[in-house]
Biopython code that builds the backbone (N, CA, C, O; Angstrom):
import numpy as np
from Bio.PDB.StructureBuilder import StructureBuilder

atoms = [
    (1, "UNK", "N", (18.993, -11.683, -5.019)),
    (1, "UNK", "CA", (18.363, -10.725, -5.903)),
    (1, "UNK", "C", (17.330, -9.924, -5.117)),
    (1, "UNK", "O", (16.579, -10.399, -4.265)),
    (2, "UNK", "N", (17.391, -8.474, -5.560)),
    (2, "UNK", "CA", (16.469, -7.204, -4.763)),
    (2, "UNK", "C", (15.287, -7.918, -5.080)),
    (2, "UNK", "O", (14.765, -8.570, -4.175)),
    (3, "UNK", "N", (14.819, -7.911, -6.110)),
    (3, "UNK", "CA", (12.879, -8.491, -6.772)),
    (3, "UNK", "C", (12.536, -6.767, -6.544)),
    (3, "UNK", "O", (11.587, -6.572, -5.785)),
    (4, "UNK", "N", (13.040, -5.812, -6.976)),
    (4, "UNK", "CA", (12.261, -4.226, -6.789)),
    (4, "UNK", "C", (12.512, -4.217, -8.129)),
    (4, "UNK", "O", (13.385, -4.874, -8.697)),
    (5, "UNK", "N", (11.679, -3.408, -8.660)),
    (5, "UNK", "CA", (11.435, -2.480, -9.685)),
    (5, "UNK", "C", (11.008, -0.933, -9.419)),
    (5, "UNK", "O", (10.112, -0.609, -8.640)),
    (6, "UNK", "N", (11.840, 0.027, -10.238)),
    (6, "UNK", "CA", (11.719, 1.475, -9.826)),
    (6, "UNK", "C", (10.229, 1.448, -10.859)),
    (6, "UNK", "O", (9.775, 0.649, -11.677)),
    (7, "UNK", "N", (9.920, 2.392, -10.471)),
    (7, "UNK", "CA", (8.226, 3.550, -10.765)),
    (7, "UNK", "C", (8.250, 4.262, -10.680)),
    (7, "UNK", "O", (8.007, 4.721, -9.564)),
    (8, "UNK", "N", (8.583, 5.167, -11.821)),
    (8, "UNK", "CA", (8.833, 6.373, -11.658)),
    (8, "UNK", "C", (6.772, 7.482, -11.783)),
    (8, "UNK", "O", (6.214, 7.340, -12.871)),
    (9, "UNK", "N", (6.409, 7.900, -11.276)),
    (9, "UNK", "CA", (5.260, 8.507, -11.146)),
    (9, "UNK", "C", (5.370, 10.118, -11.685)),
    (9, "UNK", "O", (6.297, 10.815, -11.271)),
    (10, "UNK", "N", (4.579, 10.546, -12.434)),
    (10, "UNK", "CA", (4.138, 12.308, -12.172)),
    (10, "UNK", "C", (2.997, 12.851, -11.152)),
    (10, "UNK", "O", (1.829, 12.613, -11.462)),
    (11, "UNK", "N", (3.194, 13.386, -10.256)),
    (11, "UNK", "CA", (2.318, 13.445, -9.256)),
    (11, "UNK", "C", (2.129, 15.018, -9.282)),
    (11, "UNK", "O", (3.047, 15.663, -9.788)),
    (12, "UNK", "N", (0.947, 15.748, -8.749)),
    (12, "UNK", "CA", (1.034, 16.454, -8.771)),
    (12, "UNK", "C", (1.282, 17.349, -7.149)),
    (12, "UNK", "O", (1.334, 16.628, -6.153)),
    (13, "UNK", "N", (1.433, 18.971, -6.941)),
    (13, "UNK", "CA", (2.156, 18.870, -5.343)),
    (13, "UNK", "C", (0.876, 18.704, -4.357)),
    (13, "UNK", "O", (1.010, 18.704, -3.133)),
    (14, "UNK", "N", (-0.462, 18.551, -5.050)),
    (14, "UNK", "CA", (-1.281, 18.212, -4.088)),
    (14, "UNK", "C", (-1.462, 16.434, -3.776)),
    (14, "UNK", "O", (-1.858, 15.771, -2.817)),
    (15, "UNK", "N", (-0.954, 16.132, -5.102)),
    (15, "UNK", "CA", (-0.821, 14.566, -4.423)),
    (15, "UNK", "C", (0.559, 14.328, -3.604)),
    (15, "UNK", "O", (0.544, 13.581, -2.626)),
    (16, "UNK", "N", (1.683, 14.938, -3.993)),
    (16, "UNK", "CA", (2.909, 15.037, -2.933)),
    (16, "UNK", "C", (2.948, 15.702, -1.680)),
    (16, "UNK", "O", (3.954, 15.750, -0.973)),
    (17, "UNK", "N", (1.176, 16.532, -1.232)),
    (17, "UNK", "CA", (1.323, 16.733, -0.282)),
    (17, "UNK", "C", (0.500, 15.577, 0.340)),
    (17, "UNK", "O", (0.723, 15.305, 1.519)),
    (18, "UNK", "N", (-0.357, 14.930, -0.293)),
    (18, "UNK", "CA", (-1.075, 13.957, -0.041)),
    (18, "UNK", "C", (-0.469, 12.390, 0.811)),
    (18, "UNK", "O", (-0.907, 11.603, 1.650)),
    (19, "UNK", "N", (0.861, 12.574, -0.069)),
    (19, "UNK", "CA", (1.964, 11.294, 0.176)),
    (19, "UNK", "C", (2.534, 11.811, 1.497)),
    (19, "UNK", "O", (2.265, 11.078, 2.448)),
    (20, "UNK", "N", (3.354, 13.044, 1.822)),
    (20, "UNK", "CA", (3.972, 13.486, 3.058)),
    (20, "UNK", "C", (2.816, 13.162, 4.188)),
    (20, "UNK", "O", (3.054, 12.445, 5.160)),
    (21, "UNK", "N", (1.401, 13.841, 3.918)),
    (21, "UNK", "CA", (0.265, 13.681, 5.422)),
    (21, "UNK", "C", (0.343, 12.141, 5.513)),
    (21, "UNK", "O", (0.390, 11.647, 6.639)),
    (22, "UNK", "N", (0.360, 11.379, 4.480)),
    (22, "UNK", "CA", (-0.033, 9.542, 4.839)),
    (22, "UNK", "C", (1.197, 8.939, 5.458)),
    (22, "UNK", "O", (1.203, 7.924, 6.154)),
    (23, "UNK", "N", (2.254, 9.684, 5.125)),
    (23, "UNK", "CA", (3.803, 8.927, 5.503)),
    (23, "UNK", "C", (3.801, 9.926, 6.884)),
    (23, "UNK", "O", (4.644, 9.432, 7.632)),
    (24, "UNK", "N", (3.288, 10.955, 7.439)),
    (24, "UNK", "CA", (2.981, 11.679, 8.705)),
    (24, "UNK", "C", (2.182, 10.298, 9.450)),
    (24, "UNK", "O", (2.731, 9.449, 10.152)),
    (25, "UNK", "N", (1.022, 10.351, 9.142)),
    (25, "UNK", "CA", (-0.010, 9.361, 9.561)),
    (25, "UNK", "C", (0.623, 8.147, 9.907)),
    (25, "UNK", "O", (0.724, 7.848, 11.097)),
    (26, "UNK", "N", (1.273, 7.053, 8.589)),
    (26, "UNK", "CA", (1.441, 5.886, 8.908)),
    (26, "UNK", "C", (2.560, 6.225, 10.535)),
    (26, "UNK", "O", (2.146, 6.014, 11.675)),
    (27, "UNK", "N", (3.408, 6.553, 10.334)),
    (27, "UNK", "CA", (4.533, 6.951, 11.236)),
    (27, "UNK", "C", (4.441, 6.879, 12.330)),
    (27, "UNK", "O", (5.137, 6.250, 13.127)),
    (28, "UNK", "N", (3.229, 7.763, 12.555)),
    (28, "UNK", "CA", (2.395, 7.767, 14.112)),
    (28, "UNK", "C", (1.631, 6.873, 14.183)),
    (28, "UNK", "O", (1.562, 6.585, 15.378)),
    (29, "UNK", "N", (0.825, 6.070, 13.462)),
    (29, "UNK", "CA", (0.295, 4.884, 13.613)),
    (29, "UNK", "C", (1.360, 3.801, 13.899)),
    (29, "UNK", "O", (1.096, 3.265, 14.975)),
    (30, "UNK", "N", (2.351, 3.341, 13.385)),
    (30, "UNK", "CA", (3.739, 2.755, 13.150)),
    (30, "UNK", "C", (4.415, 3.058, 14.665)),
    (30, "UNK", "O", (5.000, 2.148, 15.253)),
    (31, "UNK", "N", (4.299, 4.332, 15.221)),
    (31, "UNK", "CA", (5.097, 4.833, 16.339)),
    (31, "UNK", "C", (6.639, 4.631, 15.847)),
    (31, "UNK", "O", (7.424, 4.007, 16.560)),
    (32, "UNK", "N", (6.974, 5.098, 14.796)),
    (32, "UNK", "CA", (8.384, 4.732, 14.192)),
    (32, "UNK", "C", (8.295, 5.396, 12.894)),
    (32, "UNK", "O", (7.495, 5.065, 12.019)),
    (33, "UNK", "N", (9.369, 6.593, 12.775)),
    (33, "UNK", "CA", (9.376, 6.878, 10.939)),
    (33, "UNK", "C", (9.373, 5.441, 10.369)),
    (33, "UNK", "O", (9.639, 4.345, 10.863)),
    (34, "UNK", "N", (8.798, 6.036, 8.601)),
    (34, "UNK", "CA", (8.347, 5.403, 7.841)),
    (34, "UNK", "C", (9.000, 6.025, 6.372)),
    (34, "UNK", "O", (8.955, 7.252, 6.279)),
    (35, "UNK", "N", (9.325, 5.616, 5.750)),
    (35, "UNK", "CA", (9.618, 6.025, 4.386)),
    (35, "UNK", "C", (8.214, 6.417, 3.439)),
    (35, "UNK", "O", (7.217, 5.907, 3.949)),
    (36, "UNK", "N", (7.974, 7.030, 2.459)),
    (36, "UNK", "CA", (7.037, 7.788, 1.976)),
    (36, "UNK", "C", (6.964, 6.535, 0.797)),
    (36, "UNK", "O", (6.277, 6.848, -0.176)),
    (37, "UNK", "N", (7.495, 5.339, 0.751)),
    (37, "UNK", "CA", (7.549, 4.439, -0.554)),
    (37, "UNK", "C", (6.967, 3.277, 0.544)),
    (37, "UNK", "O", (6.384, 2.485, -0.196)),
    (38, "UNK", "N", (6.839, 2.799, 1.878)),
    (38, "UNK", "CA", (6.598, 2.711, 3.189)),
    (38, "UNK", "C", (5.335, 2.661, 3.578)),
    (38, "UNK", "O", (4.597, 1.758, 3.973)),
    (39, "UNK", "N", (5.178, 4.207, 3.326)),
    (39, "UNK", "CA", (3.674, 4.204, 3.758)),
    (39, "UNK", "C", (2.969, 4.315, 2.554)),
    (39, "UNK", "O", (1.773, 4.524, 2.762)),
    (40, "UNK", "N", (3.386, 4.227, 0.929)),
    (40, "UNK", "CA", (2.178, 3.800, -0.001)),
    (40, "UNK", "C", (2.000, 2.368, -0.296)),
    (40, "UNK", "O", (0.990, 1.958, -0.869)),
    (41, "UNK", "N", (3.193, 1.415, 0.175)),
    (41, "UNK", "CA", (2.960, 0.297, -0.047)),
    (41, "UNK", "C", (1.742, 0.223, 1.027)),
    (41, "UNK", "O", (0.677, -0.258, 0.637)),
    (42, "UNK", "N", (1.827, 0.549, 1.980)),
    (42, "UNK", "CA", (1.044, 0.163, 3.539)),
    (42, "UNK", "C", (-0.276, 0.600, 3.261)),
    (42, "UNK", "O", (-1.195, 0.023, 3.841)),
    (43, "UNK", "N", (-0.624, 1.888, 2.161)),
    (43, "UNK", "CA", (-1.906, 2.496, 1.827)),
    (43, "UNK", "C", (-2.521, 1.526, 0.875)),
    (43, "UNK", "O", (-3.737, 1.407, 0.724)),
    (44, "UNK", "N", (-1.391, 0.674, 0.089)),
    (44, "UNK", "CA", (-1.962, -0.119, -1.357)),
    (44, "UNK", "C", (-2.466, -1.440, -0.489)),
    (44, "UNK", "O", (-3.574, -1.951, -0.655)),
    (45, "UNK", "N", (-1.625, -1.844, 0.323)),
    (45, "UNK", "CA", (-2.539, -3.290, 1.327)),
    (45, "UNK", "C", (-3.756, -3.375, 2.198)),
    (45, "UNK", "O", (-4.447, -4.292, 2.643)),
    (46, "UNK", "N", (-3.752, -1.462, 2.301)),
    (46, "UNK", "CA", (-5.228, -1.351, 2.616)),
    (46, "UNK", "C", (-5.839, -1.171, 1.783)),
    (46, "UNK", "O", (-6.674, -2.073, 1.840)),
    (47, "UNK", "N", (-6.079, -0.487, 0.817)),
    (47, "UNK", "CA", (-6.809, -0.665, -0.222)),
    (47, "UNK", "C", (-7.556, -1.639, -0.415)),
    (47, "UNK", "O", (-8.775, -1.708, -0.259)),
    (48, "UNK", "N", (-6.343, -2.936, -0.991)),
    (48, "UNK", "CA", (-6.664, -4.220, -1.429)),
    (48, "UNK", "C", (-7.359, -4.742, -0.306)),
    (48, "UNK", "O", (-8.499, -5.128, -0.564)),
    (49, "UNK", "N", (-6.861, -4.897, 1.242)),
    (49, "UNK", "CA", (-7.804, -5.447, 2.338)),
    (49, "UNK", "C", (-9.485, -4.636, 2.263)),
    (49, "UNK", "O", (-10.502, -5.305, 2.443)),
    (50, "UNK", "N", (-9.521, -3.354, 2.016)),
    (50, "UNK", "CA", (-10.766, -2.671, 1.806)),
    (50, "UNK", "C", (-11.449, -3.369, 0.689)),
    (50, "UNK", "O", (-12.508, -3.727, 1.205)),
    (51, "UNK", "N", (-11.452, -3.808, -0.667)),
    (51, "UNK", "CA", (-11.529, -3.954, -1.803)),
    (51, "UNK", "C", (-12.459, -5.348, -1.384)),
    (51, "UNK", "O", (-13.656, -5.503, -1.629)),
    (52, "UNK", "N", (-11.535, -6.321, -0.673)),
    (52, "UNK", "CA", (-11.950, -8.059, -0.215)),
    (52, "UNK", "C", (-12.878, -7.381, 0.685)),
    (52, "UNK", "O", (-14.097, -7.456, 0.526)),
    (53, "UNK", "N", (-12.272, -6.656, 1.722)),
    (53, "UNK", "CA", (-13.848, -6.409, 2.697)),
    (53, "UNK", "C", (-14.438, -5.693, 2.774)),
    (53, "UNK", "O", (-14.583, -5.132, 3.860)),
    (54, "UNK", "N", (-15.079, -5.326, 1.716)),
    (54, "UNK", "CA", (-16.296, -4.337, 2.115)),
    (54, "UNK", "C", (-17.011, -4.102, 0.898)),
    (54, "UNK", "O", (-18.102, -3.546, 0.770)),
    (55, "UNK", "N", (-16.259, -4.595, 0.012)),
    (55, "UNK", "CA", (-16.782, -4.294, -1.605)),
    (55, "UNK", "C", (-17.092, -5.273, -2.151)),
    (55, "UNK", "O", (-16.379, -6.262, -1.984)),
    (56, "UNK", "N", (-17.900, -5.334, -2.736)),
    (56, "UNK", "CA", (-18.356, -6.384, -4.025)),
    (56, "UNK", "C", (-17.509, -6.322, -5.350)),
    (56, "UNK", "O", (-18.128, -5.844, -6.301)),
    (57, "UNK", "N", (-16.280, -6.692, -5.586)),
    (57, "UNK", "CA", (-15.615, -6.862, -6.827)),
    (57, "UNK", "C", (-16.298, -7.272, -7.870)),
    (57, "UNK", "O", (-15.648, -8.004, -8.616)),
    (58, "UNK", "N", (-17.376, -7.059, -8.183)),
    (58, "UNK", "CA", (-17.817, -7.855, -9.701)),
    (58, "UNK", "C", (-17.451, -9.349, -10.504)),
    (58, "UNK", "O", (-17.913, -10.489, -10.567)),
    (59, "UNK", "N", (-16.237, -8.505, -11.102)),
    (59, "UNK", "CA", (-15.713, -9.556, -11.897)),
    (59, "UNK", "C", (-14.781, -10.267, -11.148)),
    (59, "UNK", "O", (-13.702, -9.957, -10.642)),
    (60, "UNK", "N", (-15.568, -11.497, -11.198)),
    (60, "UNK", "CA", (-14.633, -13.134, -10.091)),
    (60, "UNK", "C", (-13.039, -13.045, -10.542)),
    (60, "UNK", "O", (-12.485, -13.782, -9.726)),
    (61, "UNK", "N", (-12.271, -12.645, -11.211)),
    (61, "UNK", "CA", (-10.856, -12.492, -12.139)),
    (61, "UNK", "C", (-10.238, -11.596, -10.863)),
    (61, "UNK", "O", (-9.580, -11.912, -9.871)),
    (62, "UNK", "N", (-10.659, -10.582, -11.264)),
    (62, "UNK", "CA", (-10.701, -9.027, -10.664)),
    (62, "UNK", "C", (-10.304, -9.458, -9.278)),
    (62, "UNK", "O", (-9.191, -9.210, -8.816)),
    (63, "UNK", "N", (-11.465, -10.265, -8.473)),
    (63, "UNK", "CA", (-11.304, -10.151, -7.222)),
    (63, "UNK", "C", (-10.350, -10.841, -6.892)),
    (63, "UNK", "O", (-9.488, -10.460, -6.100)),
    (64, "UNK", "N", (-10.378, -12.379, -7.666)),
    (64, "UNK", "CA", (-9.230, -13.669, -7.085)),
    (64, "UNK", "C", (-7.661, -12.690, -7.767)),
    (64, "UNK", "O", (-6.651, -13.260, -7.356)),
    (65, "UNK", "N", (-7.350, -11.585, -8.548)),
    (65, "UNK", "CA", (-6.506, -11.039, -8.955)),
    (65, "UNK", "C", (-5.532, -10.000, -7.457)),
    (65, "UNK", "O", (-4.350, -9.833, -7.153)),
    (66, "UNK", "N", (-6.830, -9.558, -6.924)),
    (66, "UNK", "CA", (-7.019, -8.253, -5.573)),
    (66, "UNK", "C", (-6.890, -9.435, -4.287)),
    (66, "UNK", "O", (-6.474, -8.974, -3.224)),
    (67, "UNK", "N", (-7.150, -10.607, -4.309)),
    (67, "UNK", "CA", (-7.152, -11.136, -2.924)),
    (67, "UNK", "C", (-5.470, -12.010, -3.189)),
    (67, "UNK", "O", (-4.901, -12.419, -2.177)),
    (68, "UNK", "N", (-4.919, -12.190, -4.327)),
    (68, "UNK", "CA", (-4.004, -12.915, -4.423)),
    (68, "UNK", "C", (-3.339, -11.834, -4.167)),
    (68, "UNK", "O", (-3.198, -11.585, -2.970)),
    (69, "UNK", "N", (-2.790, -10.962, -5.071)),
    (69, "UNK", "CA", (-1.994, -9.400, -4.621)),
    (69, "UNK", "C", (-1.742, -9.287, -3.218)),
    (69, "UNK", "O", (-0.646, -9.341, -2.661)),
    (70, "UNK", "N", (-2.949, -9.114, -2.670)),
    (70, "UNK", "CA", (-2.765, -8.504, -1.117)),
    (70, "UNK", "C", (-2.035, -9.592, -0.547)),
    (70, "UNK", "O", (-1.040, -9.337, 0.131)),
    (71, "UNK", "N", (-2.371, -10.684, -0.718)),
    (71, "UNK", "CA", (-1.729, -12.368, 0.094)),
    (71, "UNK", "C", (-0.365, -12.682, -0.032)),
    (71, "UNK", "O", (0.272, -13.412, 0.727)),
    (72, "UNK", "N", (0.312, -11.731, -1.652)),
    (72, "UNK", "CA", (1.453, -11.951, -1.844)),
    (72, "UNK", "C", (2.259, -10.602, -1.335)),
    (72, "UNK", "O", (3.488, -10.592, -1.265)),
    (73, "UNK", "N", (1.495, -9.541, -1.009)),
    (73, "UNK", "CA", (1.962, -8.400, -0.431)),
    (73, "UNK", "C", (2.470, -9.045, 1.119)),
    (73, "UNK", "O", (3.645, -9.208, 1.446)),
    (74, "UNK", "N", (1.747, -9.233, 1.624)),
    (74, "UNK", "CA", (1.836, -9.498, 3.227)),
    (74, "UNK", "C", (2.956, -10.588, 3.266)),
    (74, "UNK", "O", (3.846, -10.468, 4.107)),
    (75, "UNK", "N", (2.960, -11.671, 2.380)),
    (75, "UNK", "CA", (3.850, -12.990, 2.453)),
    (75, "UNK", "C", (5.306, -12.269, 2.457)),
    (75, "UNK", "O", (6.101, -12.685, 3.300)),
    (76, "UNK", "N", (5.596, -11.549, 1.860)),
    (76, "UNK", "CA", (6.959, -10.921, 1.799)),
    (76, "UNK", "C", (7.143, -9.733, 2.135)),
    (76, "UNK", "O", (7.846, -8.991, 1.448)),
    (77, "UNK", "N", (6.387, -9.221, 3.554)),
    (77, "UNK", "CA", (6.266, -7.944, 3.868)),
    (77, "UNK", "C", (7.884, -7.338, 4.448)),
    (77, "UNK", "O", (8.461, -7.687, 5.478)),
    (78, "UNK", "N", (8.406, -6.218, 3.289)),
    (78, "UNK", "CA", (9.425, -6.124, 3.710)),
    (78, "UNK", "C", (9.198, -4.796, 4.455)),
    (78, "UNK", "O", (10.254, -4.613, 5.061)),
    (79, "UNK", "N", (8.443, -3.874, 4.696)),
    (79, "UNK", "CA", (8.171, -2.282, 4.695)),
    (79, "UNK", "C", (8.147, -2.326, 6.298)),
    (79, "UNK", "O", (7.468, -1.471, 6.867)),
    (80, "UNK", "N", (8.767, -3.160, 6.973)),
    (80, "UNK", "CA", (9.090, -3.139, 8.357)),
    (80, "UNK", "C", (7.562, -2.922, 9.419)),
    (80, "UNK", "O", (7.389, -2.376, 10.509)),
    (81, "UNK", "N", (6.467, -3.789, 8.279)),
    (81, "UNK", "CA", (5.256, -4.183, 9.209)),
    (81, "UNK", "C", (4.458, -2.833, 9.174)),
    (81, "UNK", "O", (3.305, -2.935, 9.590)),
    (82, "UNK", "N", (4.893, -1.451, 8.711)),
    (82, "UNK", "CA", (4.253, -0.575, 8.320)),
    (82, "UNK", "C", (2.825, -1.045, 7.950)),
    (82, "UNK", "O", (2.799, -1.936, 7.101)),
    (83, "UNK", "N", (1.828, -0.685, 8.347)),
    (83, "UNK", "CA", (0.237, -1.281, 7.759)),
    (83, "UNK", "C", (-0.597, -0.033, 8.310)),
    (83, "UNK", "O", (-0.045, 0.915, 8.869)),
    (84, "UNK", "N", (-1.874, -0.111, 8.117)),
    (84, "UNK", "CA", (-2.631, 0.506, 8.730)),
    (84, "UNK", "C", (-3.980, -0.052, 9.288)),
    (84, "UNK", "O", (-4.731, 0.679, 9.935)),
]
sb = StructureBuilder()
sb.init_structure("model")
sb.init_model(0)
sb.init_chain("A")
sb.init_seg("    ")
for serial, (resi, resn, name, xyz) in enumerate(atoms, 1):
    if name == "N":
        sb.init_residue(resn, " ", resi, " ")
    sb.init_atom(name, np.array(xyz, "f"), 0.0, 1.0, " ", f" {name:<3s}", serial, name[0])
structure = sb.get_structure()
């Protein structure tokens, strides 16, 4: 079994130009194209790594919610190690 679920989004073309510069970026960081679904998973694990380090999450839920996420992101990293 895949374990994907589609998401379909409305974005607008400044956030679709937003997605092309980060999937530019990861790529060259990566030294290897990247898929644009690729490099937002790779933007959402930084996030969450930003979120644990550097921020004060408030609510204890919240955070053990954001540090489990990211732990289960990485455990089954399929996006071919794409990160930033």
């Amino acid at each position: 079994m895949d374990g994907r679920t589609e998401l379909r989004l409305q974005l607008t073309p400044q956030e679709l130009a937003g997605i092309a510069a980060l999937t530019a970026g990861v790529s060259g960081v990566n030294e290897s194209e990247v898929s644009p679904e690729d490099a937002v998973v790779a933007a959402i694990e930084f996030a969450l790594t930003r979120l644990i380090d550097d921020y004060e999450v408030p609510d204890a839920s919240a955070r053990d919610q954001v540090r489990i996420a990211r732990d289960q992101l990485r455990a089954g990293w399929v996006r071919g190690n794409a990160s930033l």
